[in-house]
N, C-alpha and C positions, 0 to 999 in steps of 0.2 A: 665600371665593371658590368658586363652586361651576362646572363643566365643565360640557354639557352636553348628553354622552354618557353615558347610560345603560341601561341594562335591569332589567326589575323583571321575578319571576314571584309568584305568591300565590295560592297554594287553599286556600278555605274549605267548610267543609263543617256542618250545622245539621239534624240528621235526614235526612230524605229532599231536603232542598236542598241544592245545592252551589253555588257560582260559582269559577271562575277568573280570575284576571284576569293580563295583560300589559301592561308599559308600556314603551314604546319611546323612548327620548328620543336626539333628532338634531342637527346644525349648524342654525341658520338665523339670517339677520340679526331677524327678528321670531319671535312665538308665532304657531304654526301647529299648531291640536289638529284630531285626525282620531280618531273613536270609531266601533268599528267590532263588529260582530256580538252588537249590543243588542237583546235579542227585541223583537218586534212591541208585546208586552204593555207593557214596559215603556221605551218611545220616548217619553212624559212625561217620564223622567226624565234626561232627556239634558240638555237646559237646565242643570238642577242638578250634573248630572258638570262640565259645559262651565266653569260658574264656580267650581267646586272647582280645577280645573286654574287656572284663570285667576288663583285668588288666591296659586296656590302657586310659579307661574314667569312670569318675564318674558321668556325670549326661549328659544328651539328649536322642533323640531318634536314634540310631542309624539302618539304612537301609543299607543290604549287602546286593547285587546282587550280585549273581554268575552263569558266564555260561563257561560250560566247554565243548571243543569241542576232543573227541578222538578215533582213529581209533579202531574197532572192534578187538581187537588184542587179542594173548594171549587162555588159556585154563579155561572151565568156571567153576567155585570153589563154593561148595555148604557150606556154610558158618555151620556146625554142632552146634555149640555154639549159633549163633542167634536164629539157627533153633528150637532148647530145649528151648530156651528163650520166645519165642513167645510162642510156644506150652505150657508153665509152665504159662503163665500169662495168655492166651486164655482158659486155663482149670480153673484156680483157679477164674476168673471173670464168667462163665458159674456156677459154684457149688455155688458161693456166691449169683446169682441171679436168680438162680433153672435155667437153662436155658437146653435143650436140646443140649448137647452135638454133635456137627456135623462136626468134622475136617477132611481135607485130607490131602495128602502128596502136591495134584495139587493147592490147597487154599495154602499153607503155603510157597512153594518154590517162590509167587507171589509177596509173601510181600518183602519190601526193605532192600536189604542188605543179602538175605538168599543165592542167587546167584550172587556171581560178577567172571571176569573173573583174572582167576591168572596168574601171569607173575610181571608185573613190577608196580602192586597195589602201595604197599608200597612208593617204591622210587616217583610215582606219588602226595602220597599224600602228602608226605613231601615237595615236589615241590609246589604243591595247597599252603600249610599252609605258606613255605616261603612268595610264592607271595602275601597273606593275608597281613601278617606282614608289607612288602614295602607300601600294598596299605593304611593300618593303619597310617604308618610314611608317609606319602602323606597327609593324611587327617588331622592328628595333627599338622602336620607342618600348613597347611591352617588353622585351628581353631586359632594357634600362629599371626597367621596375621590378623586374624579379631579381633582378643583380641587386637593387639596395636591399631587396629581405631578405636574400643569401649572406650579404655581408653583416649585417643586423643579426644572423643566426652564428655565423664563423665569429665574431666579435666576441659576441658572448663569450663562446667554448674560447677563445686566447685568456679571455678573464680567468675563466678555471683555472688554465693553465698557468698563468703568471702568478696564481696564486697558490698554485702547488709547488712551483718552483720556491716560494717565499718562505715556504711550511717546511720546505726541504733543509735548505742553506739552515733555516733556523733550530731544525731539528741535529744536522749536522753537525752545526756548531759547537753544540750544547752535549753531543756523542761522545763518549771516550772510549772507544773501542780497542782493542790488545793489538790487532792489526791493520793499522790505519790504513797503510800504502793500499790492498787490496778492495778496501772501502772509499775509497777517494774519490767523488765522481763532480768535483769540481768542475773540471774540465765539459765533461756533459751538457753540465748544469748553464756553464758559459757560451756553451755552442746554441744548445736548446734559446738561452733569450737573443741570443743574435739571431735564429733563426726567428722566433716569432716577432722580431722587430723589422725583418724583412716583410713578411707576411702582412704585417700591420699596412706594411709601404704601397705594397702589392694592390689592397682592398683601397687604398685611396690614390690611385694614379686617375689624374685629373682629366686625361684623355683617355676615351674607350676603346684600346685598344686591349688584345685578350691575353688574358692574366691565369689562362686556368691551367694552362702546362706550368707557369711557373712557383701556382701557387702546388700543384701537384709536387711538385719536385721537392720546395720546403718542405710540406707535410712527410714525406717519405723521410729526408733528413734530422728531422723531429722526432720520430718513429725511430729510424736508425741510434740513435744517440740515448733513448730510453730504452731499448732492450741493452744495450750493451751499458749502462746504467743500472738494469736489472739483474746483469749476471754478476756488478760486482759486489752487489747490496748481498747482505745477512740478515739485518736488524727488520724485523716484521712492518713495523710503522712505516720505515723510509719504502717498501717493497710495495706496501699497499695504497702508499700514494705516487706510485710511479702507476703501480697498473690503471691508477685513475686516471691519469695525465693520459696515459696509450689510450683510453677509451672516448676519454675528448676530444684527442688527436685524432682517432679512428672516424669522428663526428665529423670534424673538418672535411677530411677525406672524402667522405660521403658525399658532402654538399660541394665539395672543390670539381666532383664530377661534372656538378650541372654548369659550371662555370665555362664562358666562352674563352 
């Protein structure tokens, strides 16, 4: 079970090259990458960052900074292939919106990636991309760590819970109320521990993969079955340890947010 709140920092350094990197990881119901101060030169390789991240989380916001520091080296390579590229989508959006046609050669070489300098490009980027990788496994490994003290805190509040349920049945038992049928919340009560033994299941699935839609889904199920519990209760006792239970559950809730 992995959180996923994180923060990664990692500085590489390779002769006169260096890079930094940050990675920021947030709440979010989906994955939401945002990669931000990737030089001009190397705006190619965004794509290839984008499905690194993509293959390594399924749900946050996830925030890369990248600052790369590297000396002026090398001879400078006019990229032919971007260059047709721009020029084929800058013409074809001009004809689609009637638009006067006004290109140069001095507009086009401006844009990113149409000049970088050649030499040791390549072996650079692969370098970039490894260092990506590390700072990934830095920041999953941290999301691993905040997943055991979220489950450490959800653990708990089930404790509450199963022992509200216990106070309950006991309490029930022991009730002789005029109108049983209406008061019956047996049923609840049996859904409630199936659901928290699913839950229980959920917080210890041996592979990380992400448990937090479905631990979302039990808690809501949980919820659902104690108010409709609570409309059929009378008896003060049985009413006020139900509202306890919805507020453990409500606990859950909370922390099942941060969950990937």
């Amino acid at each position: 079970m992995r959180s996923m709140t994180a923060y990664t920092y990692l500085r590489k350094k390779k002769g006169e090259f260096s890079i930094e990197i940050i990675i920021k990881s947030l709440n979010s119901k989906y994955l939401d990458i945002a990669i931000s101060h990737l030089p001009p030169e190397k705006i190619l390789l965004e794509r290839k960052i984008r499905e690194l991240l993509e293959r390594n989380f399924a749900r946050g916001r996830i925030e890369i900074f990248i600052f790369i520091k590297s000396p002026l080296s090398g001879l400078p390579f006019l990229n032919q292939k971007v260059l047709r590229k721009y020029y084929s989508q800058i013409k074809e959006a001009s004809q689609q919106l009637r638009l006067k046609e006004e290109m140069s050669i001095n507009n086009l070489i401006t844009l990113p990636g149409v000049i970088t300098l050649k030499g040791e490009r390549r072996t650079q980027d692969r370098w970039i991309l490894a260092t990506i990788k590390e700072a990934i496994e830095k920041t999953k490994k941290f999301r691993i760590r905040q997943g055991k003290i979220l489950r450490r805190k959800i653990l708990q509040y089930i404790k509450k819970l199963e022992d509200i349920l216990k106070k309950l049945k006991k309490i029930k038992d022991k009730a002789k109320e005029k109108d049983v049928s209406k008061e019956d919340i047996q049923e609840e009560i049996t859904l409630i521990s199936f659901y928290l033994k699913r839950l229980k299941h959920a917080l210890f699935l041996k592979r990380n993969i992400p448990v937090g839609k479905k631990i979302d889904f039990l808690v809501q199920e949980i919820l659902r079955e104690l108010n409709a519990s609570l409309s059929k209760i009378k008896e003060v006792r049985l009413a006020s340890l139900i509202i306890e239970a919805k507020n453990f559950t409500e606990r859950i809730r909370q922390q099942a947010q941060n969950i990937e």
